[in-house]
C-alpha positions in Angstrom: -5.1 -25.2 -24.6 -2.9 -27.8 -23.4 -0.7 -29.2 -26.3 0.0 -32.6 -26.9 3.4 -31.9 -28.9 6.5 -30.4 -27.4 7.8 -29.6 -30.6 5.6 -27.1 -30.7 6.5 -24.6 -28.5 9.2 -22.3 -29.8 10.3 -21.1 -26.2 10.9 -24.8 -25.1 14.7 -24.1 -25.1 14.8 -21.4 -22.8 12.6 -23.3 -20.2 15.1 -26.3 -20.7 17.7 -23.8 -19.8 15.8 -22.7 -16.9 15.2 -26.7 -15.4 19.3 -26.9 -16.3 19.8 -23.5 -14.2 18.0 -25.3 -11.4 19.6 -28.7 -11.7 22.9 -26.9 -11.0 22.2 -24.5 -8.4 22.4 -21.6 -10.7 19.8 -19.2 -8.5 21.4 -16.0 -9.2 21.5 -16.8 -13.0 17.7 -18.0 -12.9 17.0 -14.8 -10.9 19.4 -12.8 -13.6 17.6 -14.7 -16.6 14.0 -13.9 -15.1 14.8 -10.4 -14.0 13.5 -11.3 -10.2 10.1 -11.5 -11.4 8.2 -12.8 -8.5 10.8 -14.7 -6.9 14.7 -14.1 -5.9 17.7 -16.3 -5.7 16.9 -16.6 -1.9 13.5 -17.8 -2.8 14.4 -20.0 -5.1 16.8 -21.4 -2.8 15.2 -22.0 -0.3 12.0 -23.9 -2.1 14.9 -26.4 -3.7 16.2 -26.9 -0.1 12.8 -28.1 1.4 12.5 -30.5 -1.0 14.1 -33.5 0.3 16.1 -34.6 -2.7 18.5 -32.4 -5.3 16.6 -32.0 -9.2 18.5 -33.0 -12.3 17.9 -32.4 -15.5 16.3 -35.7 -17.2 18.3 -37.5 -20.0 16.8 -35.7 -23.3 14.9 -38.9 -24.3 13.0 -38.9 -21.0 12.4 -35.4 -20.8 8.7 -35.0 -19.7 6.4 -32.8 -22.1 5.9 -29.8 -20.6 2.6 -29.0 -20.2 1.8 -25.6 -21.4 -1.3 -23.1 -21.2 -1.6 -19.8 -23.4 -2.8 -16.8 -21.3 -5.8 -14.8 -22.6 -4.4 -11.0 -22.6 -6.0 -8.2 -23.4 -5.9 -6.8 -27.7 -2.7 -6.2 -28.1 -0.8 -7.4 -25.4 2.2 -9.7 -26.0 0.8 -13.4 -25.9 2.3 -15.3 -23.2 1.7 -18.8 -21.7 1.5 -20.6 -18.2 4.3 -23.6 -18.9 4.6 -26.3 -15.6 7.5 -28.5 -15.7 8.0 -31.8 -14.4 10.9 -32.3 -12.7 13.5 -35.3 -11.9 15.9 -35.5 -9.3 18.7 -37.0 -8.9 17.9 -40.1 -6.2 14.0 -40.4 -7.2 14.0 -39.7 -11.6 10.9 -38.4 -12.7 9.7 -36.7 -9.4 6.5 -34.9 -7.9 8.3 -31.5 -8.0 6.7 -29.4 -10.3 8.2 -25.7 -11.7 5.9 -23.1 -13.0 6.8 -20.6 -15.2 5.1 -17.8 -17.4 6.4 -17.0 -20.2 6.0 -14.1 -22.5 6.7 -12.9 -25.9 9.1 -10.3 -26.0 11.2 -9.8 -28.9 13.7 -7.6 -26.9 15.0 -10.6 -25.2 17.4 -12.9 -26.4 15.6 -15.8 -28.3 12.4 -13.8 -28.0 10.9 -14.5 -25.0 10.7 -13.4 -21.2 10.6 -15.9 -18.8 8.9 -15.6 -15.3 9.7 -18.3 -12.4 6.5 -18.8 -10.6 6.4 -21.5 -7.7 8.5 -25.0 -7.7 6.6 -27.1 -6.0 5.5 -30.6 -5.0 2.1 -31.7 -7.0 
């Protein structure tokens, strides 16, 4: 269910840290914070380079909601979410790039959650 309240979503830090990581260029820390699932520094990398213009984190108040879907797992599985990101940039604003992320509960990771990068890409 898609939620019409950011507030809600105790994990929103860490994917504002994530869109920050980006913003700066931080692959190898993304990579490092998502343990390589699915995609590398080199990956990420290179899908920031064929967009034509360089992401930027959004001033706070503009910040787009992000727009986030729980997974069904099976009994007992962690619960974890499909979270997509608007992204800005720094000549357009608000932009048609879009990152994807999963993320999981996982109370061995710091601030309780594991983080997956999926796809950034142009909606």
């Amino acid at each position: 269910m898609t939620s019409p309240n950011v507030e809600t979503w105790p994990f929103e830090p860490a994917v504002r840290e994530v869109v920050a990581l980006l913003a700066g260029g931080k692959y190898a820390a993304i990579e490092r914070l998502t343990r390589g699932v699915r995609l590398t520094a080199a990956d990420i990398r290179r899908a920031v380079k064929e967009y034509p213009h360089r992401p930027a984190v959004p001033p706070p108040e503009l910040a787009p909601p992000l727009d986030v879907v729980e997974i069904r797992a099976k009994p007992g599985a962690p619960r974890a979410w499909s979270v997509d990101v608007g992204m800005w940039s720094v000549a357009e604003g608000r932009s048609d790039l879009t990152l994807q992320l999963t993320v999981r509960a996982d109370p061995t990771r710091p601030g309780g959650f594991a983080i997956e990068f999926d796809d950034l890409h142009v909606l």
